[in-house]
Biopython code that builds the backbone (N, CA, C, O; Angstrom):
import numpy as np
from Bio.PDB.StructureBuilder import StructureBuilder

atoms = [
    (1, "UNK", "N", (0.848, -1.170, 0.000)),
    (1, "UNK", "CA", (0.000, 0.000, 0.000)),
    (1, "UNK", "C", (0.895, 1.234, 0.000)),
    (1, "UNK", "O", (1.863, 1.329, 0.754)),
    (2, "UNK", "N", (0.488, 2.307, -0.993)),
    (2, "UNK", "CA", (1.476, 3.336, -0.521)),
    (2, "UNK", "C", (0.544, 4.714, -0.750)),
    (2, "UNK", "O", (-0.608, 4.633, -1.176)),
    (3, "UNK", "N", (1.067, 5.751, -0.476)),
    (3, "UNK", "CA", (0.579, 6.884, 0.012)),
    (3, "UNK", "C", (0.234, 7.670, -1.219)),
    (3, "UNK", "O", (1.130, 7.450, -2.034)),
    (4, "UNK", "N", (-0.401, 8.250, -1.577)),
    (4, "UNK", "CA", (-0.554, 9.210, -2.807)),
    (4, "UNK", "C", (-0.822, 10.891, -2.618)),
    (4, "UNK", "O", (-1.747, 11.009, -1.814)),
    (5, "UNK", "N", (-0.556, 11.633, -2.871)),
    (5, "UNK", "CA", (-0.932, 13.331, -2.952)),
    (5, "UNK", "C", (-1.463, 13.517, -4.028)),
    (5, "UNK", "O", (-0.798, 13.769, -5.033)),
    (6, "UNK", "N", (-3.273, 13.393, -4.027)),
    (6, "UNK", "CA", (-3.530, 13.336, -5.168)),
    (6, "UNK", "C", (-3.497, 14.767, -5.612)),
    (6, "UNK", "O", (-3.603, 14.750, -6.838)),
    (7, "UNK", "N", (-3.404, 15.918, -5.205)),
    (7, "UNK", "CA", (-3.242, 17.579, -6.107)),
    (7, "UNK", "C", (-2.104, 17.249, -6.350)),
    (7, "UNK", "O", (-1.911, 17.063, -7.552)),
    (8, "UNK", "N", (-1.151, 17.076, -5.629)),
    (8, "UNK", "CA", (0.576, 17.280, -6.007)),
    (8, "UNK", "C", (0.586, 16.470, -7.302)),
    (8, "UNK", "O", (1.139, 16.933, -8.300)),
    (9, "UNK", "N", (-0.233, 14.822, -7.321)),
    (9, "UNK", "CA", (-0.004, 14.324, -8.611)),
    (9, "UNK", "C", (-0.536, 14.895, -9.271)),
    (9, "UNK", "O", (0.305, 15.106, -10.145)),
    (10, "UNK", "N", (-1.617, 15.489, -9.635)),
    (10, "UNK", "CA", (-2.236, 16.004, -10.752)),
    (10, "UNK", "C", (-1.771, 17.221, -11.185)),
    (10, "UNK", "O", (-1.669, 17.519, -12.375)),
    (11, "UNK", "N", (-1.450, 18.020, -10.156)),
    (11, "UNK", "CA", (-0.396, 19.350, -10.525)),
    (11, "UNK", "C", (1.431, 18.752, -11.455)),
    (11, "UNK", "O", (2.156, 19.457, -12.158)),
    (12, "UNK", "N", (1.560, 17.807, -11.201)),
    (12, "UNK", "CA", (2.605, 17.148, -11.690)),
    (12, "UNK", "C", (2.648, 17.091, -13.677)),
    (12, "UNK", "O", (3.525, 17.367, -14.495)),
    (13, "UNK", "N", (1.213, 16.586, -13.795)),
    (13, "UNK", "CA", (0.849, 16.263, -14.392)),
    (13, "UNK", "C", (1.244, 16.744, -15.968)),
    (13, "UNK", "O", (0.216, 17.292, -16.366)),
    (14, "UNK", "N", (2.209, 16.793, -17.005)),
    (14, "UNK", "CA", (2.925, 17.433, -17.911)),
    (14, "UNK", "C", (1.643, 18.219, -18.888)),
    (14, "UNK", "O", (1.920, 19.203, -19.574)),
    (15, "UNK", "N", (0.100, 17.585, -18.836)),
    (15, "UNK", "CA", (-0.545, 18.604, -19.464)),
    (15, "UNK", "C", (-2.086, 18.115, -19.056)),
    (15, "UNK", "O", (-2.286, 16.919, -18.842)),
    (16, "UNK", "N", (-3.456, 19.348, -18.930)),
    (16, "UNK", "CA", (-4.260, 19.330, -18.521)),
    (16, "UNK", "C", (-5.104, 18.447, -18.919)),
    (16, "UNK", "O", (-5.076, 18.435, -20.149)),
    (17, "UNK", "N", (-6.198, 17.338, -18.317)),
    (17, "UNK", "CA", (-7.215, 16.770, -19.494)),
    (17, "UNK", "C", (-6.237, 15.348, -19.267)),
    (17, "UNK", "O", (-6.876, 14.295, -19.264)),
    (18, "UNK", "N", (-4.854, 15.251, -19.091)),
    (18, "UNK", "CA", (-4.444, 14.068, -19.484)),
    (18, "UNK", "C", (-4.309, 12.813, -18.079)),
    (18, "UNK", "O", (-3.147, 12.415, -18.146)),
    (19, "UNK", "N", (-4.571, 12.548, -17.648)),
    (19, "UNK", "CA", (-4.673, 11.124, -16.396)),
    (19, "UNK", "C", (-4.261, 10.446, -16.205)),
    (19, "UNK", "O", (-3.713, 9.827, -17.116)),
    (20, "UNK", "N", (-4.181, 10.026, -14.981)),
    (20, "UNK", "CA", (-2.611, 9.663, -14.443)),
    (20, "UNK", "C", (-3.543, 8.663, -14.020)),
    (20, "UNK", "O", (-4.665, 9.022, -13.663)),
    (21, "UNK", "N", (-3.135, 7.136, -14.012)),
    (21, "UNK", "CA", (-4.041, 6.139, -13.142)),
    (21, "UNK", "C", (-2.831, 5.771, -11.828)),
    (21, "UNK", "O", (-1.647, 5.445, -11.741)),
    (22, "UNK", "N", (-4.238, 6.127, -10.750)),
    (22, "UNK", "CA", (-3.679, 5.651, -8.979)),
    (22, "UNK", "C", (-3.136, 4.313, -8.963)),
    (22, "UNK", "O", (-2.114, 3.866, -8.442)),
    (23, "UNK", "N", (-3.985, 3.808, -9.603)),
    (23, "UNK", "CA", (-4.182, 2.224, -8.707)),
    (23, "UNK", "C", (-5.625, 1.607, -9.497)),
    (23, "UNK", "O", (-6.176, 2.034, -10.511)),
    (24, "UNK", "N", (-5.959, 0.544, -8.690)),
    (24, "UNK", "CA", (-7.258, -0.024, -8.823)),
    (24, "UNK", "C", (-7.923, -0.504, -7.984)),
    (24, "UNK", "O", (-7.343, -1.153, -7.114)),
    (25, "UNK", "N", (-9.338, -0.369, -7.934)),
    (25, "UNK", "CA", (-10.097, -0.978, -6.810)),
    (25, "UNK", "C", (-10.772, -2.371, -7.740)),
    (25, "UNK", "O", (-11.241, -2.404, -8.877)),
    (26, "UNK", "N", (-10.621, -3.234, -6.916)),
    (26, "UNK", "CA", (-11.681, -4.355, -7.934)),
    (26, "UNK", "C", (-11.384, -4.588, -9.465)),
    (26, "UNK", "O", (-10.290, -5.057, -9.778)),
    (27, "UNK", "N", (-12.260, -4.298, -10.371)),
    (27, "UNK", "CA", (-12.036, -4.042, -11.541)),
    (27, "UNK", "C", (-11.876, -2.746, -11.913)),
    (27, "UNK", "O", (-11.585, -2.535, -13.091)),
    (28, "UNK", "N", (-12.020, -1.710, -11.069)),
    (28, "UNK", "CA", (-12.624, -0.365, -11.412)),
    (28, "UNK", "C", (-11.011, 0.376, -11.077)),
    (28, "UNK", "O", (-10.239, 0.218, -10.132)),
    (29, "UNK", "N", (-10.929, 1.285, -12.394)),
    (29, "UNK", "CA", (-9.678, 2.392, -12.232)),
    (29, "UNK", "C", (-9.622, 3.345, -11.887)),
    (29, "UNK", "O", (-10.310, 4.151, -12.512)),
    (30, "UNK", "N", (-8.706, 3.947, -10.570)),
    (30, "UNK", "CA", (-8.943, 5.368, -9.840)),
    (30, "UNK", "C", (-7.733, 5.983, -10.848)),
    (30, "UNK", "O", (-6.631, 5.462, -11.022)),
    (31, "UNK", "N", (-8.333, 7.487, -11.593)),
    (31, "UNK", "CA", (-7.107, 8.353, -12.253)),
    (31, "UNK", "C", (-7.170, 9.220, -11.408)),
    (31, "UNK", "O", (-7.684, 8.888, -10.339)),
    (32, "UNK", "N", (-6.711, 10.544, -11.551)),
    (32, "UNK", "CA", (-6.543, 11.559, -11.642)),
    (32, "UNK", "C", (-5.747, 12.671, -12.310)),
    (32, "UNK", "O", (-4.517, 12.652, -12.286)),
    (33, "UNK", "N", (-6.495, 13.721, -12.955)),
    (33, "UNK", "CA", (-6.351, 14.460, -13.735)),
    (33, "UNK", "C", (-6.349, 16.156, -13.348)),
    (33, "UNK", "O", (-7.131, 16.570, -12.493)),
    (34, "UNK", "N", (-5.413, 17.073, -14.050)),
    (34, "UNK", "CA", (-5.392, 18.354, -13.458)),
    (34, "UNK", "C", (-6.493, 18.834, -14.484)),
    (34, "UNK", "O", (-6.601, 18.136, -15.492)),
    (35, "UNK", "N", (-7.458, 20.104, -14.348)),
    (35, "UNK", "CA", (-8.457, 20.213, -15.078)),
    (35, "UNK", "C", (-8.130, 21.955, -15.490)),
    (35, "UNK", "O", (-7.907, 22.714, -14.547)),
    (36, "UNK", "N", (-8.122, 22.448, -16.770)),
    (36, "UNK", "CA", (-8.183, 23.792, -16.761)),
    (36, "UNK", "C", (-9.116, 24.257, -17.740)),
    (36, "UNK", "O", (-9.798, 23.488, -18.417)),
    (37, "UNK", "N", (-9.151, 25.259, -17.810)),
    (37, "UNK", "CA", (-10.460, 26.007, -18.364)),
    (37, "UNK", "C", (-10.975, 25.400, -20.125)),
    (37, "UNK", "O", (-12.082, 25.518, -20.650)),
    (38, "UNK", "N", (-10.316, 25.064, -20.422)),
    (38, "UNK", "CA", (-10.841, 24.443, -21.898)),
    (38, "UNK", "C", (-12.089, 23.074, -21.732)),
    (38, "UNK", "O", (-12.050, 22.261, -20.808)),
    (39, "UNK", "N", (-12.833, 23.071, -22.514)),
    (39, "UNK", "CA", (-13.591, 22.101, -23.010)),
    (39, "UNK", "C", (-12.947, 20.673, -23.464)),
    (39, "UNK", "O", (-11.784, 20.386, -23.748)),
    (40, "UNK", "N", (-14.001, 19.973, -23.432)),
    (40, "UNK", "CA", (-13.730, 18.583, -23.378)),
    (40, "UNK", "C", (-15.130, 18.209, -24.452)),
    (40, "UNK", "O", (-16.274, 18.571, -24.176)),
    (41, "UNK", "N", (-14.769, 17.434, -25.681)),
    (41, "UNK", "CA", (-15.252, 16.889, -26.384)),
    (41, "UNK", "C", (-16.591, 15.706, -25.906)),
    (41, "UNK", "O", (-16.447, 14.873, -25.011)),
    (42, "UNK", "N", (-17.548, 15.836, -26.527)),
    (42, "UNK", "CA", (-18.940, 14.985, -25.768)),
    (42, "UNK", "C", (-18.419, 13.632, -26.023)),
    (42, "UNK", "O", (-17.958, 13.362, -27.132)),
    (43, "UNK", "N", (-18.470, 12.531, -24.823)),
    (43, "UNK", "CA", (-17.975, 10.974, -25.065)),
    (43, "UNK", "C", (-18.935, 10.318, -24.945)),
    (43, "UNK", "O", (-19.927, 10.815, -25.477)),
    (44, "UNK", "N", (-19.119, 9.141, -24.334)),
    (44, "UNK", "CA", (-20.279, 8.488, -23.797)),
    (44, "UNK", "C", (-18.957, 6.983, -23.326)),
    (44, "UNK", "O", (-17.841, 6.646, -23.723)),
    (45, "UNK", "N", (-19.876, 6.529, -22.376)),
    (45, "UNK", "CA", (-19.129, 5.285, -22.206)),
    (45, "UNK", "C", (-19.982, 3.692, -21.576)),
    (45, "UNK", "O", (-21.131, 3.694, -21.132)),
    (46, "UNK", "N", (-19.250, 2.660, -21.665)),
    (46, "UNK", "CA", (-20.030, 1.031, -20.870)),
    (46, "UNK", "C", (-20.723, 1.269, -20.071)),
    (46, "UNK", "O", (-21.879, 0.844, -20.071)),
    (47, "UNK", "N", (-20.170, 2.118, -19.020)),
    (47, "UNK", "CA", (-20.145, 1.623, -18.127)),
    (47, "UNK", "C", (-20.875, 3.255, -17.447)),
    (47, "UNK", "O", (-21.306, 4.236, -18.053)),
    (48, "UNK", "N", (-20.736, 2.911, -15.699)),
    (48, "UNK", "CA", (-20.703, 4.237, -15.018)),
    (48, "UNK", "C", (-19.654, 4.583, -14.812)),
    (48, "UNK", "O", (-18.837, 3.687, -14.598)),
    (49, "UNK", "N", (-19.309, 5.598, -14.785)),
    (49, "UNK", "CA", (-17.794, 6.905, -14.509)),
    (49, "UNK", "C", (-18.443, 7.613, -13.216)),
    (49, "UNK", "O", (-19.554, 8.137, -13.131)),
    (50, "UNK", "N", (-17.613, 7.506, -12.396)),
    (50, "UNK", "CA", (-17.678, 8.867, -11.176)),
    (50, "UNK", "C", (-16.510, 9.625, -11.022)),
    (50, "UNK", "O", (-15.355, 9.397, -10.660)),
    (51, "UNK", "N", (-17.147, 10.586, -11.399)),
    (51, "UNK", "CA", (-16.212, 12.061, -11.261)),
    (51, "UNK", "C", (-16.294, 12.888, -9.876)),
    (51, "UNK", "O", (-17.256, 13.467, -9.371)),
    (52, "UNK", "N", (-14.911, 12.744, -9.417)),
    (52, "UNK", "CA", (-14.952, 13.511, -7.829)),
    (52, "UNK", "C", (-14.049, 14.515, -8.018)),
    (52, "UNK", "O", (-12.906, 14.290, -8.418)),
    (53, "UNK", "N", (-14.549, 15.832, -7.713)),
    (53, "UNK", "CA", (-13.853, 16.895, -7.252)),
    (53, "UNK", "C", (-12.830, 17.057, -6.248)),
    (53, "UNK", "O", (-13.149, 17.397, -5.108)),
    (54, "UNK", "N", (-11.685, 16.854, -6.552)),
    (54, "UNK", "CA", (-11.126, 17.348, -5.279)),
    (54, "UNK", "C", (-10.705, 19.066, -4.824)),
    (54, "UNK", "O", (-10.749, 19.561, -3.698)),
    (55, "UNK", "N", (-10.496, 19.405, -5.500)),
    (55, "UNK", "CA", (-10.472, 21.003, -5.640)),
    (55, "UNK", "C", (-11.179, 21.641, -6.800)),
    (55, "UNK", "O", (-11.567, 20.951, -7.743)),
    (56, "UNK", "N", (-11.311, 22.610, -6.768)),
    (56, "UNK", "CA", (-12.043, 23.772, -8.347)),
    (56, "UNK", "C", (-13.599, 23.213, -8.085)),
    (56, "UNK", "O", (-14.356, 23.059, -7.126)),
    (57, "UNK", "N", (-13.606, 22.974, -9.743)),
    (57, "UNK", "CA", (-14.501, 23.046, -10.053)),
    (57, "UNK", "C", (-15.097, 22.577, -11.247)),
    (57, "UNK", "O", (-14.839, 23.258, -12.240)),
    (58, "UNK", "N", (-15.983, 21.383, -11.446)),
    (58, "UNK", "CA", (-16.050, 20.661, -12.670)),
    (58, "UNK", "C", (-17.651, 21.040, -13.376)),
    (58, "UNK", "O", (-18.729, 20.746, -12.859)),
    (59, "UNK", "N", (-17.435, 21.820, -14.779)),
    (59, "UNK", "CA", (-18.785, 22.453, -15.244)),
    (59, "UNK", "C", (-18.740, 21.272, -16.269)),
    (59, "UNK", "O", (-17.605, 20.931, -16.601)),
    (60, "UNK", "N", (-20.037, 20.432, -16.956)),
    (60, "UNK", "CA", (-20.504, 19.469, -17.380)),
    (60, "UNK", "C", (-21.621, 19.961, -18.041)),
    (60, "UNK", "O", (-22.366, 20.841, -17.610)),
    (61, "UNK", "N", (-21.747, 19.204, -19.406)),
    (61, "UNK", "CA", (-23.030, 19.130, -20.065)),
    (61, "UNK", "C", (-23.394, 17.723, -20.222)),
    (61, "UNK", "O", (-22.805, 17.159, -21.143)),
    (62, "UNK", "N", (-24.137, 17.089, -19.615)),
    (62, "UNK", "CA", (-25.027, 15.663, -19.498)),
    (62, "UNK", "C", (-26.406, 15.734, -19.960)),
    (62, "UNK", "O", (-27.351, 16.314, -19.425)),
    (63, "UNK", "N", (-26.367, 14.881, -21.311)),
    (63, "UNK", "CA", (-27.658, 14.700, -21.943)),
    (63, "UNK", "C", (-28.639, 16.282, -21.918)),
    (63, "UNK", "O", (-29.819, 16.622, -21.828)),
    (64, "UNK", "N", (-27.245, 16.929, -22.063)),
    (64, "UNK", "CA", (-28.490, 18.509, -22.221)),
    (64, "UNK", "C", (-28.073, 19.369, -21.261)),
    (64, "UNK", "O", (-27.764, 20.555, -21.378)),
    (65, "UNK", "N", (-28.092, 18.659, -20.280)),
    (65, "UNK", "CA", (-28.128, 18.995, -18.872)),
    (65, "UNK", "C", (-27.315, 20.340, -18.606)),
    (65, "UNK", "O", (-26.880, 20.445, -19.753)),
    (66, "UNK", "N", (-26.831, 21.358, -17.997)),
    (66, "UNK", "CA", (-25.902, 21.813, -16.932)),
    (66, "UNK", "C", (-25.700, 21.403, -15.784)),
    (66, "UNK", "O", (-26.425, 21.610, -14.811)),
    (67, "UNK", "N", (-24.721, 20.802, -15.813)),
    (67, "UNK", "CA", (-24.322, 20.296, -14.007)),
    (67, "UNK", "C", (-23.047, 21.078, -13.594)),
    (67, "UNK", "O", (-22.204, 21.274, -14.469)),
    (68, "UNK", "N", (-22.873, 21.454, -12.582)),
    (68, "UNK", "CA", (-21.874, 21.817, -12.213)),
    (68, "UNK", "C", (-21.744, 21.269, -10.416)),
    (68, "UNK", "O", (-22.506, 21.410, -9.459)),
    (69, "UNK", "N", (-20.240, 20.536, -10.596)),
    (69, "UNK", "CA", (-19.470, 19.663, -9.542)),
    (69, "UNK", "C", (-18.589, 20.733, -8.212)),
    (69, "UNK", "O", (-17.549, 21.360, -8.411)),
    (70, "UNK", "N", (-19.007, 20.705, -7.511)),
    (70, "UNK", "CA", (-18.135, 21.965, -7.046)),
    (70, "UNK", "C", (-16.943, 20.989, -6.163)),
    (70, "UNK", "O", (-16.900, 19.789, -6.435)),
    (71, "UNK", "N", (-16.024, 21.536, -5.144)),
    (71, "UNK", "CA", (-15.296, 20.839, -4.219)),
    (71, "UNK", "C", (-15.728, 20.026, -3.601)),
    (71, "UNK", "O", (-16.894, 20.228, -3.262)),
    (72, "UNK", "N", (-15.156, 18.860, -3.174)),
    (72, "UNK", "CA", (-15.411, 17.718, -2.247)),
    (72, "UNK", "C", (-17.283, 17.183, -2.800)),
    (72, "UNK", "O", (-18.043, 16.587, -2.036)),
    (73, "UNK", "N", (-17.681, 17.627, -4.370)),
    (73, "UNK", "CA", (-18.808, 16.870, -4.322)),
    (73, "UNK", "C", (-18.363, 15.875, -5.677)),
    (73, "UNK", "O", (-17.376, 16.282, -6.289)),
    (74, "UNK", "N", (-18.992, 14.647, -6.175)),
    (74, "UNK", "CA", (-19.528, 14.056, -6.833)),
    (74, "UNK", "C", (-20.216, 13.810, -7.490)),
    (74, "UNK", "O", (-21.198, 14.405, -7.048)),
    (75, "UNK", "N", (-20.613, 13.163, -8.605)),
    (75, "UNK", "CA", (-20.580, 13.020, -9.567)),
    (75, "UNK", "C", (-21.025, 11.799, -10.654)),
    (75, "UNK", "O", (-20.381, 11.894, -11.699)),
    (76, "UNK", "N", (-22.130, 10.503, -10.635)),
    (76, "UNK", "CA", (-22.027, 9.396, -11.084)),
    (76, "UNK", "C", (-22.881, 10.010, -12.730)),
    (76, "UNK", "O", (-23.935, 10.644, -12.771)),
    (77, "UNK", "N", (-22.059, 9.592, -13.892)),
    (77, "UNK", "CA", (-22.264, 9.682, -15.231)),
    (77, "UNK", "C", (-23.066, 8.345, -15.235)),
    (77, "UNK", "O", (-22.466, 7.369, -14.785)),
    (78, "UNK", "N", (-24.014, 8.214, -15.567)),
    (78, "UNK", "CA", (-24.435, 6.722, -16.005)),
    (78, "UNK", "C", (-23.960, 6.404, -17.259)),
    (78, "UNK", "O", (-23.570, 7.158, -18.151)),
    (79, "UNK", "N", (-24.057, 4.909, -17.218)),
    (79, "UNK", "CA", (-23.592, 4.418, -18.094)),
    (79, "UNK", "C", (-24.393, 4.741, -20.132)),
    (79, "UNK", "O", (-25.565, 4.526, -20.440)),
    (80, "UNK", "N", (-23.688, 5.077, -20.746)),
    (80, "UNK", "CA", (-23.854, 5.387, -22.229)),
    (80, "UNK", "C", (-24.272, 7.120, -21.944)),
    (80, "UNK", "O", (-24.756, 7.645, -22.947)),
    (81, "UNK", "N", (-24.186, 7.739, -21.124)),
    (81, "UNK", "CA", (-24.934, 8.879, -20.783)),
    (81, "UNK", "C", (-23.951, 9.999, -21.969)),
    (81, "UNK", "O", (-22.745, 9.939, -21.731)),
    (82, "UNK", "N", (-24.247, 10.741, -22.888)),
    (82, "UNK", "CA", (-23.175, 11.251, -23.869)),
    (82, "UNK", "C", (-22.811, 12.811, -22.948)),
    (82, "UNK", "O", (-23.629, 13.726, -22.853)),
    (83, "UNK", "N", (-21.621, 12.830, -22.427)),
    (83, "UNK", "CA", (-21.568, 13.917, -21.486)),
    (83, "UNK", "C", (-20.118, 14.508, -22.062)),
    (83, "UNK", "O", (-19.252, 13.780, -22.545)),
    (84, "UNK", "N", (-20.013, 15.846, -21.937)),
    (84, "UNK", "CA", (-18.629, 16.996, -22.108)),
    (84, "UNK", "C", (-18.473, 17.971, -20.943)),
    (84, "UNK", "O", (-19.268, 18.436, -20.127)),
    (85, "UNK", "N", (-17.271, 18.103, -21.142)),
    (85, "UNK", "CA", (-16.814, 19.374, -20.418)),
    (85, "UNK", "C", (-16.760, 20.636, -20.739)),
    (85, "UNK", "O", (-15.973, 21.154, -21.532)),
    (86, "UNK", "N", (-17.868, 21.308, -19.930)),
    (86, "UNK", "CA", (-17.957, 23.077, -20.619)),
    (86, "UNK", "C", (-16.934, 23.583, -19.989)),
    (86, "UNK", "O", (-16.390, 23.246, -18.937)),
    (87, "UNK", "N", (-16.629, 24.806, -21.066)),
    (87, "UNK", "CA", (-15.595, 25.949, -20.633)),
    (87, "UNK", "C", (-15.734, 26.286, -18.697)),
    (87, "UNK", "O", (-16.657, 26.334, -17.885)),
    (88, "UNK", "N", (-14.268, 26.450, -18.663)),
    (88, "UNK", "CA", (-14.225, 26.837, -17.157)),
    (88, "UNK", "C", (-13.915, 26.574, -16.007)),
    (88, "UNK", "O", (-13.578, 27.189, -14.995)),
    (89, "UNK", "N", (-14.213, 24.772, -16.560)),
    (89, "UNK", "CA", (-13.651, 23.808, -15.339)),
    (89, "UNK", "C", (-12.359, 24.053, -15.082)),
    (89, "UNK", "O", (-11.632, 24.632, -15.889)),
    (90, "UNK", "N", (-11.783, 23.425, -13.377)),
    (90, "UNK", "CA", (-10.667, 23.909, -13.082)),
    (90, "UNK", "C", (-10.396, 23.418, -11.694)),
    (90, "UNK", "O", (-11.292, 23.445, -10.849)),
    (91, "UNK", "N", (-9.065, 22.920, -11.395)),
    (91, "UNK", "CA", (-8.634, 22.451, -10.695)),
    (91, "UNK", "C", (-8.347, 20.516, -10.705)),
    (91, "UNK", "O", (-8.084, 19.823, -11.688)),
    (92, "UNK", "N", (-8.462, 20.220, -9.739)),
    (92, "UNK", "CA", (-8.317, 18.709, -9.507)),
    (92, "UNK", "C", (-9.322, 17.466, -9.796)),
    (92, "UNK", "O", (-10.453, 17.860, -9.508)),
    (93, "UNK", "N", (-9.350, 16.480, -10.130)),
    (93, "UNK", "CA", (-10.293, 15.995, -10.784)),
    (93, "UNK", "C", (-10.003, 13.948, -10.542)),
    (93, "UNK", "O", (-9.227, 13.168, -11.094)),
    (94, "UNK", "N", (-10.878, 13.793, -9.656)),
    (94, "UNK", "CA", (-10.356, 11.906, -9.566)),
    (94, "UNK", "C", (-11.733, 11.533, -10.549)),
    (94, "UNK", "O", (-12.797, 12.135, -10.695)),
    (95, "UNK", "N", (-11.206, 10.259, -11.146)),
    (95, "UNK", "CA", (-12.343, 9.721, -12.127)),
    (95, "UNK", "C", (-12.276, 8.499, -11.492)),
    (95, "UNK", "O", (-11.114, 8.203, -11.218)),
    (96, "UNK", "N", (-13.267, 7.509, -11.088)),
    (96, "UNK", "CA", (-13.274, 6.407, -11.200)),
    (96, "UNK", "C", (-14.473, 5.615, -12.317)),
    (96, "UNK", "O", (-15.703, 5.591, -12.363)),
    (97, "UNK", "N", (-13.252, 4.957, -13.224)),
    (97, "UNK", "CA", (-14.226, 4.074, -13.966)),
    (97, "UNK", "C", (-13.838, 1.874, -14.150)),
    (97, "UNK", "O", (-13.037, 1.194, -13.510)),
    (98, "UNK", "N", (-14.718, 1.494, -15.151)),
    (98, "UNK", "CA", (-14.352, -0.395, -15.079)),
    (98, "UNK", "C", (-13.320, 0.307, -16.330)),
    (98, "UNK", "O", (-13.311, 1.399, -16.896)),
    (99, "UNK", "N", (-12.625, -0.725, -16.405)),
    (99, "UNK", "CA", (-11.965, -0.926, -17.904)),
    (99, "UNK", "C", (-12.697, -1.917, -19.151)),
    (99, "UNK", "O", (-13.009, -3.106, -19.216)),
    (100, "UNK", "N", (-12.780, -0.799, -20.041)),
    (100, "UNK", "CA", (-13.158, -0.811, -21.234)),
    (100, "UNK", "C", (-14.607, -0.284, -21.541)),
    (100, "UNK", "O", (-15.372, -0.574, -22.460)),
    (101, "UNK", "N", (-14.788, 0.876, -20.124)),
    (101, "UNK", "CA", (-15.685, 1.644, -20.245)),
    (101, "UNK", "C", (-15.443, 2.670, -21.048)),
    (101, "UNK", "O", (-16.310, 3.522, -21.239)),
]
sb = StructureBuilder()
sb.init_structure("model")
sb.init_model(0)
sb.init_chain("A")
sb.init_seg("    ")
for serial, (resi, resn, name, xyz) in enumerate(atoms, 1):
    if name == "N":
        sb.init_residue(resn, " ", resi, " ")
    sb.init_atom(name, np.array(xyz, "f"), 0.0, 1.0, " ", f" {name:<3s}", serial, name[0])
structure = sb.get_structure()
C-alpha cells in the first residue's frame, strides 16, 4: 500500500485533461487528472464513470443537462450517458471508472 498526494499528482501532471491512473479498486480504475479552463469533447461510455472533485470546479453538459461539480462533491455519469466538459472547469479531478468503459 502506498501513500498518494492526489493535487501534487495532478499538478505534476505534464498537461491538462491528461490522467494519471492511482491504482485499482476491484475491476474499477482510480485516475486523476489536473483540469483547466478548456472544453472537453462529448464521449459516452459502458459503463458508469464517477467524477470527484477534489479542488475547483467541474462544469458538465449531461444529456443537455448543466451540471456543475463543485469541491469535495460528486458526480455518477451513467452508463452510455453522452456527457462533455464546458468551458471553465478547473482544478483537480479523480475519475473512477471499469476498464473498457
Amino acid at each position: 500500500m502506498s501513500l498518494i498526494n492526489v493535487v501534487e499528482t495532478a499538478a505534476a501532471l505534464p498537461d491538462a485533461w491528461s490522467s494519471r491512473s492511482l491504482g485499482h479498486v476491484g475491476a474499477a480504475c482510480v485516475k486523476v487528472l489536473r483540469m483547466d479552463s478548456s472544453p472537453v469533447q462529448e464521449e459516452a461510455h459502458g459503463a458508469d464513470e464517477v467524477l470527484l472533485v477534489f479542488d475547483g470546479r467541474l462544469e458538465l453538459l449531461v444529456e443537455g443537462t448543466e451540471i456543475a461539480v463543485e469541491a469535495g462533491e460528486m458526480y455518477r455519469v451513467p452508463a452510455g450517458a453522452r456527457h462533455a466538459v464546458r468551458p471553465g472547469s478547473r482544478g483537480t479531478l479523480v475519475i473512477v471508472e471499469e476498464p473498457g468503459a
